[in-house]
C-alpha positions in Angstrom: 0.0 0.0 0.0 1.3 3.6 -1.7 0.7 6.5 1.2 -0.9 9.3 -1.0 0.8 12.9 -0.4 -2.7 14.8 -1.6 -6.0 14.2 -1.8 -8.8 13.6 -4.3 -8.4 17.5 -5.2 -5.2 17.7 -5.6 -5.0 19.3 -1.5 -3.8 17.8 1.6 -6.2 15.6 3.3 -8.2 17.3 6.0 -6.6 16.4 8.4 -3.5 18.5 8.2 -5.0 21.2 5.7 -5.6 23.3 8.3 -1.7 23.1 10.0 -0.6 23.6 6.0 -2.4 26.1 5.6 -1.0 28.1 8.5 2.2 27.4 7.2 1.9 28.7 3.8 0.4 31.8 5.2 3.3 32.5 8.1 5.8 32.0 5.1 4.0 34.6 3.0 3.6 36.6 6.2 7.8 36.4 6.9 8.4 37.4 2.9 5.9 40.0 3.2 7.4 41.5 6.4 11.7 41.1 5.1 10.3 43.0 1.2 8.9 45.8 3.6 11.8 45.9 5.5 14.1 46.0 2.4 11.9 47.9 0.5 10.3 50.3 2.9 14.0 51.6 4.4 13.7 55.2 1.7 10.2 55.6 2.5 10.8 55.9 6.1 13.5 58.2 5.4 13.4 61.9 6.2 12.0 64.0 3.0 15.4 65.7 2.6 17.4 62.2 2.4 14.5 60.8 -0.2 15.6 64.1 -2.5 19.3 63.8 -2.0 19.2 60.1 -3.0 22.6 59.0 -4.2 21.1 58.8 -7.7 20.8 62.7 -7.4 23.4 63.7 -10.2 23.9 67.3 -10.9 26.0 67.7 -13.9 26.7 70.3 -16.5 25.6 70.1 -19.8 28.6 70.2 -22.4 28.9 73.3 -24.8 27.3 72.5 -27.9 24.9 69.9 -26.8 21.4 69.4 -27.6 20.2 70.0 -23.7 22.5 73.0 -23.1 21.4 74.4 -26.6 17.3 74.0 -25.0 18.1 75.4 -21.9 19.4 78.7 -23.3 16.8 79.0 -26.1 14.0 78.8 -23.5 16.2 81.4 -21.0 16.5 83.2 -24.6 12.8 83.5 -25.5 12.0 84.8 -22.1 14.2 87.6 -22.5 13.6 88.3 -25.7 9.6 88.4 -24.5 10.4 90.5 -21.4 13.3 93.0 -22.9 12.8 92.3 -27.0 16.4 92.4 -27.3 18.5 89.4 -29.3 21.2 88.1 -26.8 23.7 85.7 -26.5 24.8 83.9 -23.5 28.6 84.0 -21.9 27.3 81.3 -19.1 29.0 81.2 -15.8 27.2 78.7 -14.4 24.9 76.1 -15.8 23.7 72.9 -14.0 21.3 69.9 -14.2 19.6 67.6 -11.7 16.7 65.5 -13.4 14.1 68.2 -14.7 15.8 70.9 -12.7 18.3 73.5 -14.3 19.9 76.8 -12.5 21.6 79.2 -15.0 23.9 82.1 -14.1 24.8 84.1 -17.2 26.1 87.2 -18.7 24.0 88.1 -21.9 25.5 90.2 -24.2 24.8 91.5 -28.2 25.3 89.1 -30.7 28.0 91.2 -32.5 29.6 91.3 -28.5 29.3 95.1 -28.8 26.6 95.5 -25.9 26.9 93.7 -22.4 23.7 93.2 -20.0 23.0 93.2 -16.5 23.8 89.2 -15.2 20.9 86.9 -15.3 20.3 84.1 -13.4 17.1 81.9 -14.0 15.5 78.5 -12.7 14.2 75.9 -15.1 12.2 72.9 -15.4 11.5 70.8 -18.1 7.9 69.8 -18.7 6.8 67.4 -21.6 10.0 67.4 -23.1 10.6 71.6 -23.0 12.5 73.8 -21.0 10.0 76.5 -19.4 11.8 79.5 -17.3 10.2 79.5 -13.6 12.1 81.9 -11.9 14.1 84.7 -13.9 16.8 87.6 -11.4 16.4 85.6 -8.5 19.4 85.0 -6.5 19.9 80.9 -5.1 19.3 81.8 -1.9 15.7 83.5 -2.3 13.8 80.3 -0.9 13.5 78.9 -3.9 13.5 75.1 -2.1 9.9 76.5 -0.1 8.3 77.8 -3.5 9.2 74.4 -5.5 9.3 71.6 -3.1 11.1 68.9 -5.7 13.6 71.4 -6.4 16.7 69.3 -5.5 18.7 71.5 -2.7 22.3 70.7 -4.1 21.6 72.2 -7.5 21.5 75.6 -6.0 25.2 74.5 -4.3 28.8 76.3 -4.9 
């Protein structure tokens, strides 16, 4: 005589379904509880560690690339819709942290001939476009309060 592992149905027989059972669910319970432990670690972190992740990159776009180019058109149009003047751009400072850009610039006349006051400017880009947010502000003018997932180190020396 063959002792059978399962029943007709394929299931334990009754009378150790119910002690199964309560094993499959504590296991589940355990896996469950160490993925939430794992897992759950940057949720449970302060808001100003989840920003500053280490996958927060601030870089600078190279001269002459396609995302440097966008950022200074947009920066360009808003000038040229608030002062109607055509400028170029001698940057001084220009950096990127996911959607998030900070310019610092000196614009000048194409032919070099005229020189304009400095102008500094915060970007995001939305759907793909650069939109100026914040145009002759200075780093410092609580910009972090106004835009919550403005990363902090982007505004950094």
């Amino acid at each position: 005589m063959t002792l059978r592992r399962f029943g007709p149905q394929g299931r334990f027989p009754r009378a150790t379904r119910g002690f199964a059972d309560k094993l499959a669910i504590a296991c589940r319970l355990s896996v469950c509880f160490l993925l939430a432990i794992c897992l759950g670690t940057p949720a449970i972190a302060a808001p100003d560690e989840r920003a500053e992740a280490p996958s927060m990159v601030v870089r600078t776009p190279a001269p002459g690339s396609a995302e440097r180019r966008a950022i200074l058109d947009a920066l360009r149009a808003e000038l040229r819709r608030w002062h109607e003047v055509e400028v170029v751009f001698v940057v001084d400072r220009l950096r990127v942290a996911r959607d998030w850009a900070w310019v610092e610039t000196r614009p000048q006349a194409p032919d070099g001939q005229s020189q304009y006051e400095d102008v500094s400017a915060l970007l995001r880009r939305e759907q793909g476009r650069w939109r100026v947010l914040e145009l002759g502000v200075d780093p410092d003018d609580e910009l972090s309060r106004r835009y919550p997932g403005l990363p902090s180190a982007l505004l950094e020396e």
